[in-house]
MIKOL-215707 format. One line per 8 residues: number of its first residue (from 0); their letters; for each residue x, y, z of C-alpha. Coordinates in Angstrom, 3 decimals. Last residue first. Layout:
% MIKOL-215707
NUM = A = X/Y/Z | ...
//
This chain:
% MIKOL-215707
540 = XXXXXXXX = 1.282/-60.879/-18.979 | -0.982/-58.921/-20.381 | -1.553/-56.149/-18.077 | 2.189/-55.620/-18.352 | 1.426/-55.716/-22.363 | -1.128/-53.410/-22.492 | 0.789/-50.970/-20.329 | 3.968/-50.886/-22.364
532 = XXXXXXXX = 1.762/-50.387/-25.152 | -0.091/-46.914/-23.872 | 2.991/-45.775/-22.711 | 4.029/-45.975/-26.518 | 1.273/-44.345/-27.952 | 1.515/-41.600/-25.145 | 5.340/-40.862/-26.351 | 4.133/-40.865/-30.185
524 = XXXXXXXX = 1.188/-38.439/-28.913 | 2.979/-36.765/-27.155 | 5.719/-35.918/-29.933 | 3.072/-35.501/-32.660 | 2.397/-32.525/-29.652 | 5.429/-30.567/-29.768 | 6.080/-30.886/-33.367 | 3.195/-29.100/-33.773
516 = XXXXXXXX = 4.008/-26.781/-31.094 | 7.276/-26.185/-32.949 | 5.743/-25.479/-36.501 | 3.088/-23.105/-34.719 | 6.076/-20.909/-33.222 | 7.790/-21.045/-36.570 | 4.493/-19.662/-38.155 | 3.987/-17.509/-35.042
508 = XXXXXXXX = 7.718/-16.135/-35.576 | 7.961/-14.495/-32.254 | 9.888/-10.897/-31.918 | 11.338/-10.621/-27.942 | 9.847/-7.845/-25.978 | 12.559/-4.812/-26.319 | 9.806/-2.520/-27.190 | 11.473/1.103/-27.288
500 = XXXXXXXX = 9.284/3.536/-25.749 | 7.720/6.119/-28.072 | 7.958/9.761/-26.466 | 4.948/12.053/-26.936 | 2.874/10.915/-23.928 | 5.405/8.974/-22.295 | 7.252/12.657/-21.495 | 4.180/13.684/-19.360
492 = XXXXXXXX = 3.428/17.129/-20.091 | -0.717/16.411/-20.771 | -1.842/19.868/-21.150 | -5.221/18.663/-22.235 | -3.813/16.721/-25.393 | -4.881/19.201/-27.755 | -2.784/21.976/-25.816 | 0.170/20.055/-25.745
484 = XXXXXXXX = -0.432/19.852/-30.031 | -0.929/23.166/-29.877 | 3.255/23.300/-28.037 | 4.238/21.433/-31.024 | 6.352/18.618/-29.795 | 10.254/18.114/-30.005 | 10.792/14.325/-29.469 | 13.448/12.917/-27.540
476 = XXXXXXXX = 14.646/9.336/-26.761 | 13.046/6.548/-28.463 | 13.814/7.629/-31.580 | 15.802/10.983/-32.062 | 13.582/14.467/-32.719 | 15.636/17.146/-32.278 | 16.731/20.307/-29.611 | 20.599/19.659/-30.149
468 = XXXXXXXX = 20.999/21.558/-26.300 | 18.818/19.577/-24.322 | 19.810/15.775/-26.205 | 23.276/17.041/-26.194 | 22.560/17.826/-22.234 | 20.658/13.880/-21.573 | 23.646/12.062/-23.618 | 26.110/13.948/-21.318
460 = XXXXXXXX = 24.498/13.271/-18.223 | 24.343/9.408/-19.090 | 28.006/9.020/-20.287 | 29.241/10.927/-17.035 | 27.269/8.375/-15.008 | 23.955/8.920/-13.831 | 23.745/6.945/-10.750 | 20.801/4.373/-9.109
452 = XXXXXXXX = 20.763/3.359/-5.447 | 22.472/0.988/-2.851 | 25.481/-0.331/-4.635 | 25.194/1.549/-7.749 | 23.081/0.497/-10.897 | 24.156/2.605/-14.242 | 21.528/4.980/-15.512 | 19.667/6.330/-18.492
444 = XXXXXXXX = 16.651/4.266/-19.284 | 14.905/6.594/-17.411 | 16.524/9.252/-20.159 | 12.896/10.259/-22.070 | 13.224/13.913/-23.524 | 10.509/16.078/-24.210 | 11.176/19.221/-26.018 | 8.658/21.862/-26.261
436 = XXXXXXXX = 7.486/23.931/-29.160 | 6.835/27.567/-29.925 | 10.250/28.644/-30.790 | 13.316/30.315/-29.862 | 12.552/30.663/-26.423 | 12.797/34.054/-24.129 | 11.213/33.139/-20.973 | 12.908/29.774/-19.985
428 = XXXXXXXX = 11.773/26.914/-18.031 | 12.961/22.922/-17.885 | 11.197/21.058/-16.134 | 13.099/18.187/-14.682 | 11.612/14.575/-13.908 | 11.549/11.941/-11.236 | 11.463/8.744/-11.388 | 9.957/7.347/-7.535
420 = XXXXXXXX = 12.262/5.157/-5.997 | 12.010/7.407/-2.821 | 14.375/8.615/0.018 | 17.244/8.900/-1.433 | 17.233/10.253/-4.713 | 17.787/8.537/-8.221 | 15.814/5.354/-7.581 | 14.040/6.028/-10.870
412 = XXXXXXXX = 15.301/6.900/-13.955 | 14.640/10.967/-15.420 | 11.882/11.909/-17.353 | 13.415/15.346/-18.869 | 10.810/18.263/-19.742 | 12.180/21.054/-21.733 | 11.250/24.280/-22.623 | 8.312/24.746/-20.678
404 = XXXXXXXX = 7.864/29.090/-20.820 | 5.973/28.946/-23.970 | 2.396/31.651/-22.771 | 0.233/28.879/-23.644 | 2.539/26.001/-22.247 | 2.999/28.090/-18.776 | -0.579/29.015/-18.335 | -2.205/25.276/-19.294
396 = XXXXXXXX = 0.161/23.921/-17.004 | -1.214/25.908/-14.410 | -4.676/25.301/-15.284 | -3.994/21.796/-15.305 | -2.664/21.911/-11.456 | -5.718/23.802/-10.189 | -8.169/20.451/-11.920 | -5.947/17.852/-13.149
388 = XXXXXXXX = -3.162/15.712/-12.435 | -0.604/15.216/-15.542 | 3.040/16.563/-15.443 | 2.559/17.144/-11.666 | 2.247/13.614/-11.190 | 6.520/12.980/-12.365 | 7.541/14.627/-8.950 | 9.536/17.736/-10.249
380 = XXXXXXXX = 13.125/18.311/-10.217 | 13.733/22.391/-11.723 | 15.535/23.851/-14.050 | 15.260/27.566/-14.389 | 17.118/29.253/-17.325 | 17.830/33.155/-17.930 | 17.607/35.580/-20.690 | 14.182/37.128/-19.334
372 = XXXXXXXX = 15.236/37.329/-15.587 | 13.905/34.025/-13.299 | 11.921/35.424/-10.113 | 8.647/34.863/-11.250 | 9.128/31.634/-12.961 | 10.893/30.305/-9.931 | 7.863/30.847/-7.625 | 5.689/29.835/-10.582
364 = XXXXXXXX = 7.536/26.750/-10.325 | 7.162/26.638/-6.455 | 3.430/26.878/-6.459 | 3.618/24.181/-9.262 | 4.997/21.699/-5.950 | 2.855/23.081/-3.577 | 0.306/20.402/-3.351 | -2.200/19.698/-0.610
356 = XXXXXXXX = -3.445/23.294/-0.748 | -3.968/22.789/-4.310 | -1.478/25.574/-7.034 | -2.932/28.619/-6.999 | -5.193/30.038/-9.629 | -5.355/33.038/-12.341 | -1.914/31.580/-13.763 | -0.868/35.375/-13.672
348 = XXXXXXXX = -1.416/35.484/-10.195 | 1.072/33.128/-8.583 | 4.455/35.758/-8.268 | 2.729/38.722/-8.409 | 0.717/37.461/-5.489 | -2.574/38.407/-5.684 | -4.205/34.827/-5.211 | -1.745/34.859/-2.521
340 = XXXXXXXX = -4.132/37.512/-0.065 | -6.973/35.106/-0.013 | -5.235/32.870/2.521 | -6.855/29.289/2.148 | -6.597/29.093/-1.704 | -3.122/28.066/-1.019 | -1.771/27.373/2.602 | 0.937/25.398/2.147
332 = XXXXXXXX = 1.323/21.119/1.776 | 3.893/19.169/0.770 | 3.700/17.589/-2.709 | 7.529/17.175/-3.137 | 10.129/19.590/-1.194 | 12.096/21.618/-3.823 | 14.648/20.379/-6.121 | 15.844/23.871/-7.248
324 = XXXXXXXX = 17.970/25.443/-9.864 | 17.640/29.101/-10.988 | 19.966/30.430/-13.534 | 19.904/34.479/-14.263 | 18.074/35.759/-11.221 | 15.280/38.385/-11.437 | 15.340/39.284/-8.450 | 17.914/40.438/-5.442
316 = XXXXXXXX = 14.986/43.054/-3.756 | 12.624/40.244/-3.325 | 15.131/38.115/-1.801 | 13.451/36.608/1.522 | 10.680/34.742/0.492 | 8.072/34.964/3.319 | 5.036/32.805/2.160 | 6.289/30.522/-0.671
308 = XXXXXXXX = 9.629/30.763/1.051 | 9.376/29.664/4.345 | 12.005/31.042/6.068 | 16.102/30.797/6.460 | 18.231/32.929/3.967 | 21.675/31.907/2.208 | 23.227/35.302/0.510 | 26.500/34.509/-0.748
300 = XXXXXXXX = 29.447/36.070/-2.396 | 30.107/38.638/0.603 | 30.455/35.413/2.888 | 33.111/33.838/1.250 | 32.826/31.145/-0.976 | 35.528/28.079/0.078 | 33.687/25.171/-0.549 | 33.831/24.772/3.497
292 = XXXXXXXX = 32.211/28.538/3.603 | 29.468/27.872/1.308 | 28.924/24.402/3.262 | 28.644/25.894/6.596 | 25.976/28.155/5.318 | 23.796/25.969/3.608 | 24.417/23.456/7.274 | 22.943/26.281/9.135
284 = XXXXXXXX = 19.895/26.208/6.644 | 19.954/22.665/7.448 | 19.257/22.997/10.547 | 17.052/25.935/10.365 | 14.963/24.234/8.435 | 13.070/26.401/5.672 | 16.054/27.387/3.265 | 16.888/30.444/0.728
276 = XXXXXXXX = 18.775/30.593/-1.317 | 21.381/33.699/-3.541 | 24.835/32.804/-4.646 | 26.636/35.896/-5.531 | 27.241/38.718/-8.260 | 29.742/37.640/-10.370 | 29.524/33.956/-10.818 | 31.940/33.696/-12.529
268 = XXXXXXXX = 34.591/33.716/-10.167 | 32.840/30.620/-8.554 | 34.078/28.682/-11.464 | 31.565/27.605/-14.271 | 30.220/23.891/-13.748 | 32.024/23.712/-10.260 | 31.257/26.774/-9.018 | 27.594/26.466/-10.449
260 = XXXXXXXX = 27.709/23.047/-8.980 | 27.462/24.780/-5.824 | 24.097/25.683/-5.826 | 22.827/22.484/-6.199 | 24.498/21.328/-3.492 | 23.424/24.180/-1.073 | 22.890/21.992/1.869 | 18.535/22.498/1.370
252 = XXXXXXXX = 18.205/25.051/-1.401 | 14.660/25.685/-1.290 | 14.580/28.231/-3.461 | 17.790/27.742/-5.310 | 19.454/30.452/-6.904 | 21.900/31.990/-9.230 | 23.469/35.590/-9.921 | 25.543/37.375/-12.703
244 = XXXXXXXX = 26.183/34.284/-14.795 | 29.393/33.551/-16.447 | 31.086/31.190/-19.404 | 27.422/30.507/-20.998 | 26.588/28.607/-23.583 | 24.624/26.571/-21.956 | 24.385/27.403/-18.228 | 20.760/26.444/-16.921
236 = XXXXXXXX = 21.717/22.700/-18.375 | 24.494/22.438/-16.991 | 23.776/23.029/-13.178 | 20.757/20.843/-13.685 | 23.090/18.077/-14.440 | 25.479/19.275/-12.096 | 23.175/18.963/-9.261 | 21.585/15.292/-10.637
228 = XXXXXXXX = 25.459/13.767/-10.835 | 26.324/15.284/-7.491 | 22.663/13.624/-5.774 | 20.063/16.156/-4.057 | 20.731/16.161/-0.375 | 18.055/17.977/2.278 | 14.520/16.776/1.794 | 16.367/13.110/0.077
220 = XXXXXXXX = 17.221/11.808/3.391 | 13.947/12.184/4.756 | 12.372/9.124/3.801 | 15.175/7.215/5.552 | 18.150/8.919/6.382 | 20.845/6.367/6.304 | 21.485/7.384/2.720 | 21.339/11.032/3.471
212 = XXXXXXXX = 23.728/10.771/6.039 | 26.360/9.130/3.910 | 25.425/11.482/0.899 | 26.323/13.925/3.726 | 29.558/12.978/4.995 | 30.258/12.591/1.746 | 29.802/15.901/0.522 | 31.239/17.263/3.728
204 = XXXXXXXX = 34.674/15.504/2.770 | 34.696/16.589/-0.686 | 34.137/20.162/0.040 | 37.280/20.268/2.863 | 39.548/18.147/0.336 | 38.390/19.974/-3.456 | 40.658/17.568/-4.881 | 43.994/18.176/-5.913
196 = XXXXXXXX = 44.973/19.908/-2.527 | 47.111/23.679/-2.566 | 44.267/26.157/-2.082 | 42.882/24.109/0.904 | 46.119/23.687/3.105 | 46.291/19.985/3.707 | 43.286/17.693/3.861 | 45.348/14.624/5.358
188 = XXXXXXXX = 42.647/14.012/8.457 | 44.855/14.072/11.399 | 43.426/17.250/12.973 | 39.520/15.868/12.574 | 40.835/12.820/14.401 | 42.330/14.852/16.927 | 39.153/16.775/17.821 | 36.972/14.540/17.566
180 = XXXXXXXX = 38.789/11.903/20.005 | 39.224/15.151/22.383 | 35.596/16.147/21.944 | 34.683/12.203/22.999 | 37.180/12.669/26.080 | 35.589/16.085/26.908 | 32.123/14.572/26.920 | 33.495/11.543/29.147
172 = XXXXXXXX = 34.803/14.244/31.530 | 31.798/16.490/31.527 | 29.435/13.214/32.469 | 26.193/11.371/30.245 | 28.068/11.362/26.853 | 27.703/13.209/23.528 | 24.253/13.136/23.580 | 23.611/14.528/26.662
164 = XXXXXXXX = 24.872/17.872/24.816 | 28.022/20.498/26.786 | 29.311/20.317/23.353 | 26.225/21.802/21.622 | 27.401/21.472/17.717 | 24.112/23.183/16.216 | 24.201/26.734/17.194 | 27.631/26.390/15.542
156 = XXXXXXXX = 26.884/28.707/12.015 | 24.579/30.194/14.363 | 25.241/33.715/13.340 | 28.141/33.980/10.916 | 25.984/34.966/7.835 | 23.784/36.974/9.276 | 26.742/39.180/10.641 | 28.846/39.142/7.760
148 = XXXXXXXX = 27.969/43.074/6.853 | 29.155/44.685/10.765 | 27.691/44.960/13.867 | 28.504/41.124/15.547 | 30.716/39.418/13.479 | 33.312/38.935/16.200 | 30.599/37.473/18.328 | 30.401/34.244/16.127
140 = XXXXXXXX = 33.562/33.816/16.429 | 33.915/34.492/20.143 | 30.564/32.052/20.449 | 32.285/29.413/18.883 | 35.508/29.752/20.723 | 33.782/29.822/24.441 | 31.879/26.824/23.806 | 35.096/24.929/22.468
132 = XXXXXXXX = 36.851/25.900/25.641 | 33.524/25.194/27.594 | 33.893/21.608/26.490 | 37.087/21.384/26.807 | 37.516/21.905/30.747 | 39.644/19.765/31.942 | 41.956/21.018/29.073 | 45.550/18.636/29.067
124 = XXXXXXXX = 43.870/16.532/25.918 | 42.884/19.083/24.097 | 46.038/21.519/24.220 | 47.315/20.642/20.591 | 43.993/20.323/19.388 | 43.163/23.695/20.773 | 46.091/25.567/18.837 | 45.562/24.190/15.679
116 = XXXXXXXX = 41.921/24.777/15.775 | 42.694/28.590/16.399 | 41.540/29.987/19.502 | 44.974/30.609/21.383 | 45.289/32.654/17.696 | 42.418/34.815/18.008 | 39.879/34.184/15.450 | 37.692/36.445/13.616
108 = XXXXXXXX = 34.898/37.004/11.288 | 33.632/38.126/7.916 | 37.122/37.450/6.374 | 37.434/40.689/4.391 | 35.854/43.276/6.779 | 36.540/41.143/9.594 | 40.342/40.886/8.476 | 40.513/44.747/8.547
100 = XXXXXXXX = 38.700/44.939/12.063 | 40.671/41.904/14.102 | 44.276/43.120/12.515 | 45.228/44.670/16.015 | 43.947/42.384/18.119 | 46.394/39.674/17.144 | 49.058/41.475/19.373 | 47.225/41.146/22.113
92 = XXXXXXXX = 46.237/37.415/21.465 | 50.128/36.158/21.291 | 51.120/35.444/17.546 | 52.210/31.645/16.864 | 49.482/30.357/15.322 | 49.965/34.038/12.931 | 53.071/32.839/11.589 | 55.428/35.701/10.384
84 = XXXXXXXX = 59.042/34.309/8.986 | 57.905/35.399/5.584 | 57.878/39.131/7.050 | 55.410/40.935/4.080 | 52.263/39.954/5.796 | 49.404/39.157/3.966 | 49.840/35.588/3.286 | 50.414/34.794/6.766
76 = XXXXXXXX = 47.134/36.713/7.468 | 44.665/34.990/4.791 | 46.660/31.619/5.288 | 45.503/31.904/9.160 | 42.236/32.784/8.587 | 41.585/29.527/5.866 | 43.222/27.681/8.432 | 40.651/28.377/11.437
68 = XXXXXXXX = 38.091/28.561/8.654 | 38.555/25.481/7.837 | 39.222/23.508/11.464 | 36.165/24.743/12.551 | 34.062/23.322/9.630 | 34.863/19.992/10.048 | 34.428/20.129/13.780 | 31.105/21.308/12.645
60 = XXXXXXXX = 30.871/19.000/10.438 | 31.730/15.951/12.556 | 29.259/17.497/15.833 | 26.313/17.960/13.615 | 27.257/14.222/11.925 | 26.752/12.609/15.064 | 22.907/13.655/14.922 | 22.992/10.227/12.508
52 = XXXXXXXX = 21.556/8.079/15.505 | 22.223/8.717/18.930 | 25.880/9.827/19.791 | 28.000/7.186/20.903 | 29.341/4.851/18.949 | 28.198/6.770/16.007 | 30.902/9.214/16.870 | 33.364/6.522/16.393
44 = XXXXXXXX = 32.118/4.970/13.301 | 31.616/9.072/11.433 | 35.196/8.928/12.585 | 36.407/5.680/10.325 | 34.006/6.512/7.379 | 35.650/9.890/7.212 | 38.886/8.854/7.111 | 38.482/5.867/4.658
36 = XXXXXXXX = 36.486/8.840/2.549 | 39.663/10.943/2.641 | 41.608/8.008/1.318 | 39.003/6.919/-1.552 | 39.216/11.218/-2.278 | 42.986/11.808/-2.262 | 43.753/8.212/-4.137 | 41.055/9.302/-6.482
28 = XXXXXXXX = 42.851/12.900/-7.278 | 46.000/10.825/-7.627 | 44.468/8.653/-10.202 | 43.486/11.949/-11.917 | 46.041/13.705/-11.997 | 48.315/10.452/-13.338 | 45.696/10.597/-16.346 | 46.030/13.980/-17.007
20 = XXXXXXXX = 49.831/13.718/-16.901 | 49.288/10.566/-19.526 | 47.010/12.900/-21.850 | 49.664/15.659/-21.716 | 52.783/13.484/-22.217 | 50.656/11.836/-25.437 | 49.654/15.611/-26.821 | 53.787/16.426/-26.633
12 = XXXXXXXX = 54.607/13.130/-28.457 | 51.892/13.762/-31.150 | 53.689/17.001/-31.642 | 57.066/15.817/-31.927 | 56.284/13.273/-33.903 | 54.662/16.344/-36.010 | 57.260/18.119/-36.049 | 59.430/15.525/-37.255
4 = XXXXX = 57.088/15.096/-40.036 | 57.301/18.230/-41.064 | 60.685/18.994/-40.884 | 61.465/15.274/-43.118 | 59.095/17.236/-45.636
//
């Protein structure tokens, strides 16, 4: 008996050193990010100084960006060689030359060691001519992809970060001084070698660089960003029960956010056979790539495309995909009923009619409909009108609750995104359900109030996937609906329309109300009784 129980002190002792490590692992993992942040803030202040608007973060990231894959080479190779005394920052460019093909083939691209981020810092401020330095190293990395399988991947990863711009400053020498400031500051920030940080250091940075951009942005901060707390969300809810997925994708996939919450959510080792988007600005699509590569995914585990892709989708030979996130561009128009060729579309033609020209938000569901395999999960942020306009839109509605692909449909809060204050929602889609009914799901209530916008904290995430995954009725907050009763109410998908908002008006007693009122007005009429006398008697006197 005594055994036991020492055991079991022993035990509870162990589980009590394990939470309080966890909780020291995380405090330091805040320390990393608030100080990284600091960092960030502090540059992104400099380079706002002087280059117009937000276009300073181009130069930041790419800067950002350099300095990765210079050290992410340079690990690679040290790692590699069996001499632990080898340092490739040290190697002379002849002798480089002879790895360049095998690390191509692995790295998707090279760097010569005078090249190497390290190297140029160090000679910045001595280089009259920095600016075509840096010019010269982009373009050699680029180049060294040239002919072989990372090609489209490397290709204009720096076509934005012009270092001979205007913007950066009106002569060569005050541009050099400005890439010099860049350059050192980006060398100083305390990111470490990438395998060996707490946090995710090169990630987190561009994250925040971004959800900094985004919420400076305007209107279209939100076209490019979708919110951590909304990406892993949707990341969750397309993975349920799942420890690996063969291949995911995002449509219109924007800075790949979404996309990388699979990592995140499952590990990018399982995700076995790549990340597949595509992107329509070419901008941003450059900023897809950067981010892959910053997250650490190499270029043979992604395929980011650039085009439009309700009219040129670029990975028609890479369908079905097994989880499919998106938060596509909202209500924007496309050519619809105007080019007679997309009404035979395998992708739009089973609904039997497009989605308005004014209105390509369903076109991009049945986009992801199309393309999703039979076991997967498509989740999808919707603006909240596309649950109940009329006319092309109904029919549409009308195809996927007939034929039970809407699995889900979440009302999320408003002020979520940047950009608009609009609630949003998720559709959920699947083509292999276990029953004939959809879940509706009302979490606007759901938030906690930031300094600038709404957040789903952990809390509200994991209330919204229990909700998604327990598939019941619970009051006020989900209701599983008969699809015929959908089809009753004209394909109405709105989540208010089948879930019962709480009243939180105050309950009135009328009797006590009436008892108070009463007492209200004897009291007026004692208090105009005596006015009344006072006056008499003044006029008396």
């Amino acid at each position: 008996m005594n055994t036991i129980v020492y055991v079991t002190e022993i035990y509870i002792v162990y589980i009590q050193y394990i939470l309080y490590e966890n909780t020291i692992i995380m405090a330091i993992k805040e320390q990393e990010r608030a100080e990284l942040h600091k960092s960030i803030w502090q540059i992104a202040n400099q380079m706002r100084g002087s280059v117009d608007g937000w276009d300073f973060k181009q130069y930041v990231l790419g800067m950002l960006f350099y300095r990765f894959i210079s050290e992410n080479l340079t690990k690679y190779i040290n790692d590699n060689e069996p001499n632990n005394n080898f340092d490739y920052v040290k190697l002379s460019n002849k002798d480089a030359e002879f790895g360049r093909n095998d690390t191509v083939k692995e790295k998707g691209f090279y760097i010569l060691p005078s090249e190497l981020f390290v190297n140029v810092v160090k000679n910045a401020k001595n280089d009259p001519n920095l600016n075509e330095t840096l010019s010269k190293v982009f373009k050699n990395i680029e180049s060294s992809a040239n002919w072989t399988e990372s090609e489209d991947d490397i290709k204009g990863l720096f076509d934005d970060f012009n270092v001979n711009s205007n913007k950066l400053w009106n002569t060569v020498e005050q541009r050099n001084k400005k890439l010099t400031d860049l350059l050192e500051s980006i060398g100083n920030l305390k990111l470490g070698h990438y395998t060996d940080n707490t946090i995710d250091a090169f990630g987190d940075a561009y994250e925040y660089l971004m959800a900094m951009y985004a919420s400076n942005a305007g209107k279209s901060g939100g076209e490019f960003y979708t919110p951590q707390e909304v990406s892993e969300l949707l990341a969750e809810i397309t993975t349920v029960g799942k420890k690996e997925v063969n291949k995911v994708y995002d449509p219109a996939c924007g800075s790949g956010s979404l996309l990388l919450k699979f990592a995140k959510v499952l590990g990018k080792e399982n995700v076995r056979q790549w990340f597949f988007g595509q992107e329509i600005n070419i901008t941003t699509y450059n900023l897809c790539r950067i981010n892959m590569f910053l997250h650490d995914i190499n270029y043979e585990k992604f395929d980011i495309a650039h085009g439009d892709t309700l009219m040129h989708p670029k990975h028609w030979d890479e369908e079905p995909f097994d989880a499919i996130v998106s938060n596509p561009p909202y209500s924007i128009n496309w050519e619809g009923d105007a080019n007679p060729i997309l009404i035979n579309d395998p992708r739009f033609s089973p609904a039997g009619v497009l989605a308005p020209k004014s209105k390509a938000d369903l076109a991009f569901t049945m986009h992801m409909l199309a393309w999703l395999s039979t076991s997967g999960t498509a989740a999808i942020v919707e603006f909240p009108w596309v649950l109940y306009r009329g006319w092309a839109e109904a029919k549409i509605r009308k195809y996927l609750i007939d034929n039970n692909y809407v699995d889900t449909v979440i009302q999320l809060p408003p002020d979520l995104f940047f950009g608009t204050s609009i609630a949003t929602c998720i559709i959920v889609l699947k083509k292999s359900k276990k029953d004939n009914k959809t879940l509706f799901i009302d979490a606007s209530a759901e938030f906690v109030r930031g300094s600038a916008k709404n957040t789903l904290n952990d809390d509200n995430r994991k209330k919204i996937l229990n909700a998604f995954i327990t598939r019941e009725d619970k009051e006020y907050f989900a209701k599983l609906v008969d699809n015929k009763d959908i089809a009753n109410n004209e394909y109405n998908i709105a989540v208010s329309s089948y879930v019962e908002q709480k009243d939180n008006r105050e309950i009135i007693d009328i009797q006590e109300l009436n008892k108070k009122i009463a007492g209200i007005v004897e009291r007026q009429s004692e208090l105009r009784k005596s006015i009344d006398e006072i006056v008499a008697e003044i006029e008396g006197e």
